[in-house]
C-alpha positions in Angstrom: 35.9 81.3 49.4 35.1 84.3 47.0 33.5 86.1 50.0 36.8 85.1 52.3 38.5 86.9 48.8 37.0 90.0 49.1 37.6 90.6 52.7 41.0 90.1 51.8 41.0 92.5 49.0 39.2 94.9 51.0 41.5 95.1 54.0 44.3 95.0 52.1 43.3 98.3 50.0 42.6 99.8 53.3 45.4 99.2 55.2 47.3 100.4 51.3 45.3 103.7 51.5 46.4 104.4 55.3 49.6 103.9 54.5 49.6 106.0 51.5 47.5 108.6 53.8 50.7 108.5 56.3 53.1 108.6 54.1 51.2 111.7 52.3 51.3 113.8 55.5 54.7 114.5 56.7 55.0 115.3 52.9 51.8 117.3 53.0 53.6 119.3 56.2 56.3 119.4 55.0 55.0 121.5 51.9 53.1 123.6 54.2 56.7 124.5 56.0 57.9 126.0 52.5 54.6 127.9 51.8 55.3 129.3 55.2 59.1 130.0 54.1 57.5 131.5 50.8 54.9 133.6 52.6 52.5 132.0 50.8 50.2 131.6 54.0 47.3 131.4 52.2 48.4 127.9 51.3 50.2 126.9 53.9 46.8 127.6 56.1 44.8 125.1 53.8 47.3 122.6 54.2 47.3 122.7 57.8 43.8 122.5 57.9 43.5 119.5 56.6 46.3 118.6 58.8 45.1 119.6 61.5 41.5 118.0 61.3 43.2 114.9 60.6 44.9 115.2 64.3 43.1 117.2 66.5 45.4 116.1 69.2 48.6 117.4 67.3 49.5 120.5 69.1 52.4 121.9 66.9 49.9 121.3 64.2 47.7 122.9 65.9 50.6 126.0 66.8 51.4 126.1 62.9 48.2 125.9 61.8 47.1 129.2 64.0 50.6 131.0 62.7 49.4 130.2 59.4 46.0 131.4 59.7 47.3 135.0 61.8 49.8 135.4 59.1 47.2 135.1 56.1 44.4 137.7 58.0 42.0 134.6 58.4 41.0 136.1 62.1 37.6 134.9 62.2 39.2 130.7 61.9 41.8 131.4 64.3 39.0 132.6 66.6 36.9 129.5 65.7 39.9 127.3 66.0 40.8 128.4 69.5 37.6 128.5 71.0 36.9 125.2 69.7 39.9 124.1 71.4 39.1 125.5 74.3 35.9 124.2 74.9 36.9 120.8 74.3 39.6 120.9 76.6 38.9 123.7 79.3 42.4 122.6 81.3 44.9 123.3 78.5 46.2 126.2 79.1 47.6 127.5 75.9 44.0 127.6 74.5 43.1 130.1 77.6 46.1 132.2 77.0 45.6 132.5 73.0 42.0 133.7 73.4 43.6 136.6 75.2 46.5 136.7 72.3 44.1 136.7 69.6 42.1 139.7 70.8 45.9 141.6 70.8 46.4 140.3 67.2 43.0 142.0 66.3 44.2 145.6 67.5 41.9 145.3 71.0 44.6 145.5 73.2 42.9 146.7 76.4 40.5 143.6 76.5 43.3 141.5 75.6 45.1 142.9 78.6 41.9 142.1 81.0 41.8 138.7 79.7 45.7 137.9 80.1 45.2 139.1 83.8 42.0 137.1 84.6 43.8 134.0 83.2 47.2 134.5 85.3 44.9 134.9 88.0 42.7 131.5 87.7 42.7 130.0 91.2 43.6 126.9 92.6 46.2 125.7 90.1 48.8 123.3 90.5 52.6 123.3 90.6 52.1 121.8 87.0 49.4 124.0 85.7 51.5 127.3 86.9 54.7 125.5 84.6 51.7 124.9 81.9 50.4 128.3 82.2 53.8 130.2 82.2 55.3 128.2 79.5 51.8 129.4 77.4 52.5 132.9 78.2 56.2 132.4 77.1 55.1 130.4 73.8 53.5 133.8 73.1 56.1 136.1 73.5 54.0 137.4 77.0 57.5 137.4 78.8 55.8 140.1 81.9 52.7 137.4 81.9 55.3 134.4 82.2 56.9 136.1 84.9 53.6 137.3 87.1 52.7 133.9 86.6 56.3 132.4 88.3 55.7 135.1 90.8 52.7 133.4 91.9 53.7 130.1 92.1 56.6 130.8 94.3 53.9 132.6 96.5 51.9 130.1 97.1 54.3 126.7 96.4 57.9 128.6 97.8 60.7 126.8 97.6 59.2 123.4 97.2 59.2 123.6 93.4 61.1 125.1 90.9 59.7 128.5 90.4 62.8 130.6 91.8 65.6 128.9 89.1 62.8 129.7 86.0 61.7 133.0 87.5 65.4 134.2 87.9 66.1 132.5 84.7 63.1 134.8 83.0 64.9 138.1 84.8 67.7 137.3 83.4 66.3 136.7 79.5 64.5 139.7 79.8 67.3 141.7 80.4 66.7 142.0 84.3 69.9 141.3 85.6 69.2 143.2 89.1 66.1 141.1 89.7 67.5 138.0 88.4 70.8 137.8 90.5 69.1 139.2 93.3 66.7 136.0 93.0 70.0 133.7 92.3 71.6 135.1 95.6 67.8 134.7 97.4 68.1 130.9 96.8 71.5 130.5 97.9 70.6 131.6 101.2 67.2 130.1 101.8 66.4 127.6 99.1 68.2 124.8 100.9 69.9 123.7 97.9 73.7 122.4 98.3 76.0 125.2 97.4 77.7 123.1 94.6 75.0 123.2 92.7 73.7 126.7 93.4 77.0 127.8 92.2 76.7 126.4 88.8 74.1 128.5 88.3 76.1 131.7 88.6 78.8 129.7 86.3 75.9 129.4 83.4 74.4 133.4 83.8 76.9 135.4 85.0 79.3 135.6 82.2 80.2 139.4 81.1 81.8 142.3 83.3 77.9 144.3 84.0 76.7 140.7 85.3 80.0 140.1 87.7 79.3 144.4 88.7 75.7 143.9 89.8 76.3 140.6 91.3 79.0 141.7 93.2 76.9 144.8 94.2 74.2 142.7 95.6 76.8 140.2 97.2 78.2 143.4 99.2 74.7 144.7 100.1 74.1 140.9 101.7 77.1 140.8 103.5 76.7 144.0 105.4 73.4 141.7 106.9 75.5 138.5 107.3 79.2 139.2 107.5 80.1 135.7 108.2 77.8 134.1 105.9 80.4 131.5 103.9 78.0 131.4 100.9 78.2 135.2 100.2 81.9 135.3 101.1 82.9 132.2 98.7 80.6 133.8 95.9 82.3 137.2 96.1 85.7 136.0 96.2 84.7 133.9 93.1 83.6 137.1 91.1 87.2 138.5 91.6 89.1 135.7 90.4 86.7 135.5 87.2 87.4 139.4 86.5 90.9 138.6 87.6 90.9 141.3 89.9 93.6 139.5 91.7 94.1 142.0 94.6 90.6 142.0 96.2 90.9 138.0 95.5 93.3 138.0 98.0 91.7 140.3 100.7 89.0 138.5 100.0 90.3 135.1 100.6 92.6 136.1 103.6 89.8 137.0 105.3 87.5 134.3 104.7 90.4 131.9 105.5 91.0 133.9 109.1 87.2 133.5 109.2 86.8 129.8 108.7 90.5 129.3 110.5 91.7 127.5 107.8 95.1 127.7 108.1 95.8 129.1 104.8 93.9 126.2 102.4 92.4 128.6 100.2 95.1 131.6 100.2 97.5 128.6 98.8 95.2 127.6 95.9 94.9 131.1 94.9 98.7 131.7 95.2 98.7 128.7 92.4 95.6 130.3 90.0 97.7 133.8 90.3 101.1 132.3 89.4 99.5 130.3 86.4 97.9 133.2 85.4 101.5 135.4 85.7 100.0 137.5 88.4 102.9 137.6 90.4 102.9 140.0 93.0 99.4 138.9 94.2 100.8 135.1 94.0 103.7 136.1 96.1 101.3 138.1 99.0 99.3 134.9 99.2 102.4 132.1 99.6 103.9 134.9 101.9 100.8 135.5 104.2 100.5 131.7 104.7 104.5 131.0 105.1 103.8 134.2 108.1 101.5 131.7 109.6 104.7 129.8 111.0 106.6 127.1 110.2 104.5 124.8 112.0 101.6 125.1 109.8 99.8 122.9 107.8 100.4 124.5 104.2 104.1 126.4 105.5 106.0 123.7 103.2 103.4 124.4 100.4 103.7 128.4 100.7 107.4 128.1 100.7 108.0 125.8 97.6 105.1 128.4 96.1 107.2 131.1 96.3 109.7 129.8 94.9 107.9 128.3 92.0 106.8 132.0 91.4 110.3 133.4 91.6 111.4 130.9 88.8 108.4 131.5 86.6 108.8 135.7 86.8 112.7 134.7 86.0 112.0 133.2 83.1 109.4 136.4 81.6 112.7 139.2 82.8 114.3 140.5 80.2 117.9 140.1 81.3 117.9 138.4 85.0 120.4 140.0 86.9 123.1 137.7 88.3 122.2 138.9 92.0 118.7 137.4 91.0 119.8 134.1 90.4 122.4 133.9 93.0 119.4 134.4 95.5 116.9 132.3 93.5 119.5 130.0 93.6 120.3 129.7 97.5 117.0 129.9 98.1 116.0 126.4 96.5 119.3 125.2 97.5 118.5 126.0 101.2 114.5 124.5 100.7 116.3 121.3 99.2 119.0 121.0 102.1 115.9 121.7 104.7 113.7 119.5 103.3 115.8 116.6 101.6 115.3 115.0 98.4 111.9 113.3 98.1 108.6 113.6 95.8 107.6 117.0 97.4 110.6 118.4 96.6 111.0 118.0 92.8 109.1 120.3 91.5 111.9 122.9 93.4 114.8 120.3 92.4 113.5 120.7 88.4 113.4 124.4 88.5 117.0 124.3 90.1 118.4 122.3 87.4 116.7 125.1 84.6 118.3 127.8 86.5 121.6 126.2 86.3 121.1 124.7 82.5 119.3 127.8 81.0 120.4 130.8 82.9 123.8 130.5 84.9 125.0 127.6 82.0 126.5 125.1 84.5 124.8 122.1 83.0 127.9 120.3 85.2 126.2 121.5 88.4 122.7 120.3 87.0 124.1 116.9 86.3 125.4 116.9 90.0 121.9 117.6 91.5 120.0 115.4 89.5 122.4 112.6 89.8 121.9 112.6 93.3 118.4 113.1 93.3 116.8 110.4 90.7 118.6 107.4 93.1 116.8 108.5 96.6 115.0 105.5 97.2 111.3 105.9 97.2 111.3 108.3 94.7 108.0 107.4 93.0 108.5 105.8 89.5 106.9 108.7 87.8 109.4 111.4 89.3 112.5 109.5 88.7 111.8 108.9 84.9 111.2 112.5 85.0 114.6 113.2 87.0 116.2 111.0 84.2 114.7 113.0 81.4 115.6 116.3 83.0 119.5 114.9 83.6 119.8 113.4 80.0 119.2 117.5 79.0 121.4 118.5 81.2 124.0 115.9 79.8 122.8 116.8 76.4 124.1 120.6 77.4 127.3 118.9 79.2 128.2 117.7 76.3 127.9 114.1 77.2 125.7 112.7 74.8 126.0 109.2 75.1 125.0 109.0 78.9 121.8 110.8 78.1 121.1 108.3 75.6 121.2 105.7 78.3 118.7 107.8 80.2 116.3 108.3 77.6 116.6 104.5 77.1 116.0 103.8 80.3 112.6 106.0 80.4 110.9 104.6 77.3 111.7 100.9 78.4 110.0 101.7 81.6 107.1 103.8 80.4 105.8 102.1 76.9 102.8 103.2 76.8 102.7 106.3 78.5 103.7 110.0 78.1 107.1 109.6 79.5 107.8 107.1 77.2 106.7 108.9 74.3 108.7 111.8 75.2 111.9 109.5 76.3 111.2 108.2 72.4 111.2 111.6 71.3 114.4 113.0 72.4 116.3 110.0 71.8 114.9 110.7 68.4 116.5 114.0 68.8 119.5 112.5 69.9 120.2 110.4 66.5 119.0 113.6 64.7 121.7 115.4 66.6 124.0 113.1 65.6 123.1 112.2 61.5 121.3 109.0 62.1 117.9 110.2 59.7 116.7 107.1 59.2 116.4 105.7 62.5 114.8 108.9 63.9 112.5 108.9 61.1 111.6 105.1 62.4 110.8 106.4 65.7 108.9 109.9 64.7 106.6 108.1 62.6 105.4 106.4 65.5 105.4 109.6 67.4 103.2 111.4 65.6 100.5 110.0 66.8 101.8 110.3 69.7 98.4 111.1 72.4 100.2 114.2 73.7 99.6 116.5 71.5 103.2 118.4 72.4 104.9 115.1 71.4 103.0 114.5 68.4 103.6 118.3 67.4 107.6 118.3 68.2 107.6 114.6 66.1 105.6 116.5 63.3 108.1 119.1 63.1 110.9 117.4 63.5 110.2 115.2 60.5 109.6 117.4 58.4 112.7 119.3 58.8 114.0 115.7 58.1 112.1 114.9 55.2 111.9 118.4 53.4 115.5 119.2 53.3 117.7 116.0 52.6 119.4 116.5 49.0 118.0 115.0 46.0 121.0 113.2 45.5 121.0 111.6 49.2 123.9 114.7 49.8 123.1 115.0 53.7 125.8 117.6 54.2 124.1 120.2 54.8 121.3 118.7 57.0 124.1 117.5 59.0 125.9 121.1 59.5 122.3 122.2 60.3 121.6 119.7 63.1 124.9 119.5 64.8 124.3 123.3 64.8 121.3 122.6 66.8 123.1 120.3 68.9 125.8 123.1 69.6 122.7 125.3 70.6 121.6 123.1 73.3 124.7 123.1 74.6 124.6 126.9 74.7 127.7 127.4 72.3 126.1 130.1 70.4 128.9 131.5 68.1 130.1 127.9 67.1 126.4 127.1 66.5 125.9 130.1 64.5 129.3 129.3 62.1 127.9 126.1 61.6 124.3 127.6 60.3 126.1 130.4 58.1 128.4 128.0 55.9 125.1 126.3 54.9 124.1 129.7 52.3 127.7 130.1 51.4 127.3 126.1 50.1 124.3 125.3 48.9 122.7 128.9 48.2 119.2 128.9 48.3 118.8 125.7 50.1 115.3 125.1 51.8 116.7 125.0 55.2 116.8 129.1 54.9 113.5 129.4 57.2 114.7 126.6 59.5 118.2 129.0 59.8 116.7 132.2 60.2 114.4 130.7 62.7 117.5 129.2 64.7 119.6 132.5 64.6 116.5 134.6 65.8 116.6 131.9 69.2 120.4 132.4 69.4 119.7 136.3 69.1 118.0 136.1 72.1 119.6 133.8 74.3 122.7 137.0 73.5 120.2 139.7 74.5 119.5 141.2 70.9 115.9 141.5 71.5 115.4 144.1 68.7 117.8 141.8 66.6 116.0 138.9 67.0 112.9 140.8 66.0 114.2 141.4 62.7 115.0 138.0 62.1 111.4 136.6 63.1 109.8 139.3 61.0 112.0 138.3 57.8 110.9 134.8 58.3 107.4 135.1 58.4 107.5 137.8 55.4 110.0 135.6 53.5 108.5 132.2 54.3 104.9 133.5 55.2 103.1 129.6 53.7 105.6 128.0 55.0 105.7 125.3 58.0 107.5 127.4 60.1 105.8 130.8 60.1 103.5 130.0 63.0 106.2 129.7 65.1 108.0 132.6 63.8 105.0 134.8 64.6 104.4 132.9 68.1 108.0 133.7 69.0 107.4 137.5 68.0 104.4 138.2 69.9 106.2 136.1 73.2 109.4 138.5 72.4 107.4 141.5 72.1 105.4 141.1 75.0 108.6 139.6 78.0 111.4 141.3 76.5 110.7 144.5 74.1 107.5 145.5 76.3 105.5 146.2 73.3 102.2 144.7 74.1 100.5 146.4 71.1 103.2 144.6 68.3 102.7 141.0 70.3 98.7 141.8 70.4 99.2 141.6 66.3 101.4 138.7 66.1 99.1 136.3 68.0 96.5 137.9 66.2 98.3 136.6 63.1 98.3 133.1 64.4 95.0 133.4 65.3 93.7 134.2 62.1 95.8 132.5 59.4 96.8 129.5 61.8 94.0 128.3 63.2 94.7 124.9 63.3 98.5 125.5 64.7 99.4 124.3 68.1 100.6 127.6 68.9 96.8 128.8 68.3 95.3 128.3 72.1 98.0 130.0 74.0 98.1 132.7 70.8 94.6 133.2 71.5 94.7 133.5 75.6 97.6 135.9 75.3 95.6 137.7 72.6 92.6 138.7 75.1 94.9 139.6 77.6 96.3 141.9 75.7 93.6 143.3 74.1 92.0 143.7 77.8 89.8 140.8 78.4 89.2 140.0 82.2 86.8 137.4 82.2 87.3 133.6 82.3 90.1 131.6 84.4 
């Protein structure tokens, strides 16, 4: 039993001191990490030492410990070290390539450079030992080793391993662009890979203006071998949408869709990138190159509704749209609707018609007249009616009929609970009450909203409250919060002057009032929907000097910069104002668009 006792005590204090021994070592490397930190590689070299005697195998011991060893002047270990490496284990390739490295680190370059060669030379290796040894020549900063060594590989293995995408990829890294797109295009054309993926490699390296000039070089020089080549075609025409050099997109495009006879496909979906990306002219060539292909085509009822969906988007950037303008614009959808009767193709055109009427020509009664007729076709899909009834309880809204938009609204939230449309249906009956003085019951509904998953609803609801909230009277006096929002009622209705009496008794009332920046704010919208650009202008600008902190001076400074760069044509004074929500917004929802409008202004081609 004593004997039986000791054994115990024995294997117990064993297994204690291995675990203390563990335990010691991450805290021993970790120790040697700061002497490294410190400089202090004096130390840090005994520590991995010991380290790295403990385990041999360890290779980023083994790494750290050489580091440390080169760092501190300790050549003649490091030599030791690596030779004994080497001869233990002859196939590892790092060991091989540091032999070479340490003769460099000792000044004899010229044998150093014999020994990298007769190494990136060894015969007979695998597809593994190639990775192995280029990933050793890499470790070691030998970038021109790393690629002779890729260069081999692909000699001997070609295609059937995976030296072209690291080889190209070492190009590129080494500032190489030439060799490294050329070997990109090269695989595209003969590695047998599907184009999909080739492409994504192009997404991931070509992302400045040099890279798209040299690829697009090379692209040209490969096309003049294989014209018809779709891969070469497709890749150039993708280099001019990313610059956004919109005009050889299109020749580019026409004539691979003319090439591949098909019928217009691509022209139309980069009519749609142009038009989203207010390139309007180009957009307009492509929907009226595939409308030329007759009326019979495949993508004619596409290229027509296109064009018209371009018209209405330029209409709305014009300064002052002439009435000529919207007469035609006007006719046009008219005559696309009458053509092409009332169904789920056509509402996009029937929506834009019903914002022509409500927001240019102000005949919110014809709006209610189109959209009356066109929310009760039958088969209207669900989603497009509840839209039709959201965009006809605006245009009652600006008819002055308020109670049958309440209806609507109603109607859209009961059908949608869950979903976007409802949320927005619950926002602007919200609206509606606010409109109308009810607070407290479109407080009850915006406090659901705001977390709202849309993050337009969530933002309106946000807002909205808070106008709410901040500017009620102390004394529950909601007189002027009422004169306020039936002001804004009276502005969606597009009664401007009565709108604007309404705001101005507010200062004459209750001077100083916090609803000043919601005022000014108001009167620099109504400013514009007159045409007094520069007007407007001075009333943004006084509200985000005067009310710079405030909740509102994002979207003072968002309006200025949209003002500045549709209507004043001043690209350098909107350039600042979204710079101004850039910076000292940035977590506004204004800040995204701010930001894309930014780069284009400043210049900025790349991206989509």
């Amino acid at each position: 039993m004593k004997t039986s006792g000791v054994m115990k005590t024995i294997f117990f204090l064993t297994g204690f001191l291995c675990a203390v021994a563990l335990a010691a070592q991450p805290a021993n490397e970790s120790l040697a990490r700061q002497y490294m930190e410190n400089r202090e590689y004096e130390k840090a070299a005994d520590l991995y030492e010991d380290l790295h005697n403990k385990n041999p195998g360890d290779f980023n011991l083994y790494d750290a410990y050489l580091t440390a060893l080169l760092m501190s002047k300790q050549t003649d270990k490091a030599e030791k070290l690596v030779l004994k490496r080497k001869k233990k284990l002859p196939q590892v390739m790092q060991y091989r390539v540091d032999e070479a490295y340490l003769l460099e680190k000792q000044g004899q370059v010229p044998e150093a450079e014999k020994l990298y060669k007769k190494v990136a030379d060894m015969p007979e290796l695998s597809v593994q030992q190639y990775y192995e040894l280029a990933d050793a020549f890499r470790r070691r900063s030998k970038y021109n080793w790393a690629i002779y060594v890729y260069e081999r590989g692909e000699e001997q293995f070609g295609f059937a391993a995976d030296f072209s995408t690291r080889l190209a990829q070492m190009y590129m890294e080494t500032g190489n662009k030439t060799k490294g797109l050329e070997k990109y295009v090269q695989m595209v054309l003969t590695s047998g890979f599907a184009y999909d993926q080739s492409k994504q490699l192009f997404e991931m390296n070509v992302t400045d203006s040099a890279d798209f000039a040299i690829l697009r070089t090379i692209l040209l020089r490969q096309l003049q071998k294989a014209p018809d080549n779709f891969e070469l075609n497709d890749l150039l025409k993708w280099t001019f949408i990313k610059t956004k050099d919109w005009d050889a997109a299109f020749l580019q495009t026409k004539a691979l869709d003319k090439r591949l006879k098909e019928k217009g496909a691509r022209v139309i979906e980069l009519g749609d990138l142009c038009e989203s990306n207010e390139a309007w002219a180009v957009a307009t060539r492509c929907f009226e190159y595939v409308k030329t292909l007759g009326t019979n085509g495949e993508y004619y009822y596409a290229a027509v509704s296109g064009l018209l969906e371009t018209r209405f988007q330029q209409l709305k950037t014009e300064v002052k749209p002439a009435p000529e303008t919207l007469q035609t614009l006007e006719t046009e959808m008219l005559q696309f609707l009458t053509e092409n009767g009332f169904n789920d193709g056509t509402w996009r055109i029937a929506s834009r018609l019903s914002d022509v009427y409500t927001q240019f020509k102000h005949t919110p009664d014809k709006a209610v007249d189109l959209l009356e007729k066109f929310y009760r076709v039958p088969g209207l899909s669900m989603k497009n009616q509840a839209e039709a009834k959201l965009a006809l309880g605006d245009a009652y809204i600006a008819d002055s009929d308020v109670w049958s938009s309440e209806l609507l609204f109603a109607q859209v939230e009961k059908d949608f609970p869950e979903d976007p449309l409802g949320q927005e249906a619950k926002y602007r009956r919200a609206r509606l009450s606010y409109y109308r003085g009810d607070y407290d019951w479109a407080m009850l509904q915006l406090d659901v909203l705001k977390g709202a998953t849309t993050q337009l609803i969530s933002n309106n609801a946000i807002r909205l409250a808070l106008t709410i909230t901040e500017n009620l009277g102390i004394d529950s006096n909601y007189d002027a919060l009422e004169r306020f929002s039936k002001a804004e009622l009276l502005l969606a209705q597009n009664k401007l002057e009565e709108a604007e009496r309404e705001m101005d008794s507010i200062p004459k009332l209750y001077p100083g009032h916090s609803l000043s920046d919601d005022i000014l704010l108001q009167k620099a919208i109504i400013r514009e929907k007159q045409y007094r650009f520069e007007d407007a202008a001075e009333l943004y600008n006084t509200l985000v000097v005067a009310f710079g902190h405030d909740i509102l001076a994002d979207n003072g400074w968002y309006r200025l910069g949209l003002l500045y760069e549709y209507k004043l044509k001043d690209s350098e004074q909107a350039r600042k104002a979204y710079e101004k929500v850039i910076l000292d917004f940035p977590g506004s929802f204004f800040m995204p668009d701010a930001r894309a409008r930014f780069r284009k202004l400043r210049g900025d081609k790349l991206g989509s």
